[in-house]
C-alpha positions as CSV (number, residue, x, y, z in Angstrom):
1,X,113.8,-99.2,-29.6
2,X,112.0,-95.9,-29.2
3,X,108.8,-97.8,-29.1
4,X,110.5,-100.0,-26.1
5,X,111.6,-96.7,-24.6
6,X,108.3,-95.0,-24.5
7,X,106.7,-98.3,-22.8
8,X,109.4,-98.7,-20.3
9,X,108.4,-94.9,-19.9
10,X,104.1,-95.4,-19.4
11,X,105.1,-98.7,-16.9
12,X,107.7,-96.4,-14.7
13,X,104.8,-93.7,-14.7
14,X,101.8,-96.3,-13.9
15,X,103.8,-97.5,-11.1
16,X,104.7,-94.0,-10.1
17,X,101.0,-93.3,-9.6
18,X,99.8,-96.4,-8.2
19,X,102.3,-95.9,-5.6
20,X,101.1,-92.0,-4.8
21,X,97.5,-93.5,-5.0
22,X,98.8,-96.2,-1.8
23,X,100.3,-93.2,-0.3
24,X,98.2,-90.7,-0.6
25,X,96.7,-91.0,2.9
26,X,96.1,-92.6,6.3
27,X,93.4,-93.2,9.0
28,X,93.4,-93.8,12.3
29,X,90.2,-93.4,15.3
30,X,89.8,-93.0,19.3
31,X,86.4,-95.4,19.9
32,X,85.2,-92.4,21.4
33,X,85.6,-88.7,22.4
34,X,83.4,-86.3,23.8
35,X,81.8,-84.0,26.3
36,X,78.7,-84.9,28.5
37,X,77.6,-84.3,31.8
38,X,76.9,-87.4,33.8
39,X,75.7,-89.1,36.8
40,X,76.4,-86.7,39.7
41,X,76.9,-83.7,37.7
42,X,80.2,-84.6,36.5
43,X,81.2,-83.6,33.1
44,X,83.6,-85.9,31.1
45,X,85.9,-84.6,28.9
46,X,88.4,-85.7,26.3
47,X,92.0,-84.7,25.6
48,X,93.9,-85.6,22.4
49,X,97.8,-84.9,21.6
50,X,99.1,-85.6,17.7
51,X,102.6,-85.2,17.6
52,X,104.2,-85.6,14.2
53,X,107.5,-87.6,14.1
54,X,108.0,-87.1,10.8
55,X,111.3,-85.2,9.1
56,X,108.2,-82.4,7.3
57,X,105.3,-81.2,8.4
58,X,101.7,-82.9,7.8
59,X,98.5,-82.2,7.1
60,X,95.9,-83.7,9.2
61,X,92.2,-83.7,9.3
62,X,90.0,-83.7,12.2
63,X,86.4,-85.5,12.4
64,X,83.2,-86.5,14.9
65,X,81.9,-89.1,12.0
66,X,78.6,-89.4,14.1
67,X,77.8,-85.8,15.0
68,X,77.0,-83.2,12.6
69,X,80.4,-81.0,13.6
70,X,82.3,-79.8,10.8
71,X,85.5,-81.2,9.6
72,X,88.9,-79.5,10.9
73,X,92.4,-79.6,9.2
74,X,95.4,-79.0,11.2
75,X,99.4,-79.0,10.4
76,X,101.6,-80.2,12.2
77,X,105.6,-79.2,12.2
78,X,108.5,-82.1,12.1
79,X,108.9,-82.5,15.3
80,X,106.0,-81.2,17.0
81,X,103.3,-81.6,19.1
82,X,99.2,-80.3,18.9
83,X,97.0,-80.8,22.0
84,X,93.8,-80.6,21.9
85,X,92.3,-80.0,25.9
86,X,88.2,-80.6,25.7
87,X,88.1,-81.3,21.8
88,X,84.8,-82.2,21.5
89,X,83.5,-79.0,23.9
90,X,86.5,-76.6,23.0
91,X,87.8,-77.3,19.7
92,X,84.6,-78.9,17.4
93,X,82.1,-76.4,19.8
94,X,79.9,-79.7,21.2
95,X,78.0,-78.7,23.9
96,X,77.0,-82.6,24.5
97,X,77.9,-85.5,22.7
98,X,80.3,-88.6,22.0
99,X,81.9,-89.8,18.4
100,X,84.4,-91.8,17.6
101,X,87.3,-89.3,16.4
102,X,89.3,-89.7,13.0
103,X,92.3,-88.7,12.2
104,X,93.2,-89.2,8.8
105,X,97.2,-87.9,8.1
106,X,97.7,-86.8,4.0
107,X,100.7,-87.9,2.3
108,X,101.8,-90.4,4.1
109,X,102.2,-94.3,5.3
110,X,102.7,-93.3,8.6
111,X,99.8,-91.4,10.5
112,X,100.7,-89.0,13.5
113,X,101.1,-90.5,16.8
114,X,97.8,-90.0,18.9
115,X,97.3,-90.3,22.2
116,X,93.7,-90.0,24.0
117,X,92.7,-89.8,27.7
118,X,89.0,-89.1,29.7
119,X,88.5,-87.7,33.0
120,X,85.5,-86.5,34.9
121,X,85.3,-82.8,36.3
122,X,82.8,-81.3,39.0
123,X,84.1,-78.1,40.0
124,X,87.1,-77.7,40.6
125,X,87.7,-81.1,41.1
126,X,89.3,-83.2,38.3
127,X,89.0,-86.8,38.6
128,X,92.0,-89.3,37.5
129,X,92.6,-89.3,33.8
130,X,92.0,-92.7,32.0
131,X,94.0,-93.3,28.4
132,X,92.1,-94.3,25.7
133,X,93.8,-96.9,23.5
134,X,94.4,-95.6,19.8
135,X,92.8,-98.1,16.6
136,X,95.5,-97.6,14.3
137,X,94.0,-100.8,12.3
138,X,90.9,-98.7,11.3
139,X,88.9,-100.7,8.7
140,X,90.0,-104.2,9.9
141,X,87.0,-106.6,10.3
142,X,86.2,-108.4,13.4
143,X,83.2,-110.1,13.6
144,X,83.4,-111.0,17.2
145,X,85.0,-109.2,20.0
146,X,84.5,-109.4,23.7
147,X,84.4,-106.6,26.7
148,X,85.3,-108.1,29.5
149,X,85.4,-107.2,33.4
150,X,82.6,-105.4,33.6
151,X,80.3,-104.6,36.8
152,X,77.4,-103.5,37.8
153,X,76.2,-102.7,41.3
154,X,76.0,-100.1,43.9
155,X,79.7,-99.9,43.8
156,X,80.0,-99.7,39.8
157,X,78.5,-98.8,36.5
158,X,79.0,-99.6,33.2
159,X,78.5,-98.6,30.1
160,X,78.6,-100.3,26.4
161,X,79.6,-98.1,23.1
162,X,78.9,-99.4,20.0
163,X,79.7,-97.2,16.5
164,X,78.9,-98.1,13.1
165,X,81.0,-95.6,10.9
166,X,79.7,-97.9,7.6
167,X,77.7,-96.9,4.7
168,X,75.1,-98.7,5.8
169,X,72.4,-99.9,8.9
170,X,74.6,-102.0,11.5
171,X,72.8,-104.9,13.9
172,X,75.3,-105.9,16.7
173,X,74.1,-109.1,18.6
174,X,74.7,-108.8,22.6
175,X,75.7,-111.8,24.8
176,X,76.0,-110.9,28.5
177,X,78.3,-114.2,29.6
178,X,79.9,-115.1,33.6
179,X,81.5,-118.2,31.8
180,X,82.6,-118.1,28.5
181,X,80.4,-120.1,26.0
182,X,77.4,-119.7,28.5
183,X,75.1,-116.7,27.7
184,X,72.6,-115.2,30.4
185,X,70.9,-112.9,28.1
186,X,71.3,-111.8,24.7
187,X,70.0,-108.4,23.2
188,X,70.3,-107.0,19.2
189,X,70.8,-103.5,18.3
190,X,70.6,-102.0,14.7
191,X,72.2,-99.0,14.3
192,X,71.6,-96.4,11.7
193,X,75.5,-95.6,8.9
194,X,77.8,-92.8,11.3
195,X,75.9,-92.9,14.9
196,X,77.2,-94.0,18.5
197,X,75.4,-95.8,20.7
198,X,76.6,-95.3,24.4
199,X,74.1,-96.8,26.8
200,X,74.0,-98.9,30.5
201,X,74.8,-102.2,30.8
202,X,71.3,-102.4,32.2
203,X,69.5,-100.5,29.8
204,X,71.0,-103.4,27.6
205,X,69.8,-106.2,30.0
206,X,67.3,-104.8,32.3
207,X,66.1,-108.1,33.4
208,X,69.8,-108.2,35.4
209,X,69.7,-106.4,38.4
210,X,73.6,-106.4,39.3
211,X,76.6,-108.8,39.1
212,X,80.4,-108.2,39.0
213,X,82.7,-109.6,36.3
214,X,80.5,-110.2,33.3
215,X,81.5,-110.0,30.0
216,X,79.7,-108.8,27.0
217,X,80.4,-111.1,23.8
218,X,79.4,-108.6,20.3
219,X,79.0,-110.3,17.2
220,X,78.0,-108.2,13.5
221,X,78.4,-108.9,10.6
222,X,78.8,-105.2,9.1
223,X,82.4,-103.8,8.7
224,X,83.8,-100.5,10.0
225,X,82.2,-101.0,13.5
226,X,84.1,-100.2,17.0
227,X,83.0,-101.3,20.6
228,X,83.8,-100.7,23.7
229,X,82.9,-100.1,27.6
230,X,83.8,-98.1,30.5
231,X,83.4,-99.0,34.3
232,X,83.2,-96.3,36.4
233,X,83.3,-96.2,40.9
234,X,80.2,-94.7,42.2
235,X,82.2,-93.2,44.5
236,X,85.8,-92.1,43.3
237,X,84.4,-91.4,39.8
238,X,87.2,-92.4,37.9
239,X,87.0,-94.7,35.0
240,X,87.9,-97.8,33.1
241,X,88.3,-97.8,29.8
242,X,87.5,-101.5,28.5
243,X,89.4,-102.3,24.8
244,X,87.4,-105.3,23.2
245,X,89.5,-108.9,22.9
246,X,89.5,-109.8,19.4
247,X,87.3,-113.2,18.4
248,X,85.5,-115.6,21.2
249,X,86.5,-116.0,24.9
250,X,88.3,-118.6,25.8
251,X,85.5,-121.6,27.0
252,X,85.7,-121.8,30.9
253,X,86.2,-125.4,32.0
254,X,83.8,-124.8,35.2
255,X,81.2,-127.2,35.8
């Protein structure tokens, strides 16, 4: 009986720990943050705001996986709200440079709510903000994903981020595609474990001079990877933020 006790007793304390080992913590990233200046002198900034909805206060940490910034941890009381204006310039001291941000929540299923947005200053002038959508799937593996709506002319520009936040060397193969299914040029990039790359559409594909609603199709086979684009007016300056479609396009049925 005592024998049956003290089993009972090593099972309830396995499962105990195995839980606190599920729990212990939770990540979640914003494809990209930063602060560069750009065409026509304009600077772009980020803005994040973690607001804790939890019933305690958390413990959060703070990091720019493909720079060489240090790490920040933050709490956060029940009920409360930490903005972060510039974080890349004002809060992790980047004078230039873009990263995927993670936030990674302690002691918890439930990460903070994050939002993200990017705007373009010159001046005094502050050009429309654009929200950046949050990956609270971080880790998931999607071989294919597509970017679509993308333009680039004398009216826009876009460009095409891809991250590989792995362990290892990452190759991302490029399909630029009008119709779905039908590719106009392809391009491969390998990228080196924790590095960004944020380029032109036409530094991708320079042999196409200009076009309006392409799509970019990525394939990889490497896991923790993020992409995305952002179309900007040559004019107004404000931008697009362009969230990937998850698998293939859809096949056109044009001729």
């Amino acid at each position: 009986m005592v024998s049956t006790r003290i089993m009972l007793l090593i099972l309830l304390l396995a499962a105990a720990t195995a839980r606190a080992a599920e729990i212990e913590s939770v990540v979640v990233r914003v494809p990209v943050v930063g602060s560069v200046i750009g065409i026509g002198g304009v600077r772009w900034k980020t803005d994040v705001q973690l607001f804790n909805d939890a019933a305690r206060e958390l413990t959060v940490r703070l990091a720019l996986p493909a720079t060489a910034a240090p790490e920040l941890l933050v709490t956060i009381p029940p009920g409360a709200t930490e903005r972060f204006a510039d974080i890349a310039g004002q809060v992790f001291s980047l004078d230039s440079g873009l990263s995927p941000l993670e936030i990674e929540t302690f002691e918890t299923k439930r990460p903070v709510r994050v939002s993200a947005t990017i705007y373009g200053v010159r001046g005094a002038e502050i050009f429309s903000p654009e929200p950046i959508p949050v990956d609270y799937g971080s880790g998931a593996y999607y071989p294919q994903r597509a970017l679509h709506g993308l333009s680039f002319s004398d009216t826009f520009r876009t460009n095409v981020g891809l991250a590989n936040l792995g362990a290892t060397e990452a190759t991302f193969l490029l399909a630029l595609q009008r119709l779905a299914g039908r590719n106009v040029a392809l391009t491969r990039i390998t990228l080196p474990p924790n590095t960004l790359s944020h380029v032109s559409i036409q530094s991708l594909f320079p042999l196409i001079t200009r076009g309006d609603d392409f799509m970019v199709v990525v394939e990889t086979g490497a896991r923790d990877t993020y992409v995305y684009a952002s179309v900007i007016d040559n004019i107004t300056n404000e931008a697009r933020f362009v969230q990937p479609a998850i698998g293939p396009p859809a096949l056109s049925s044009a001729k």
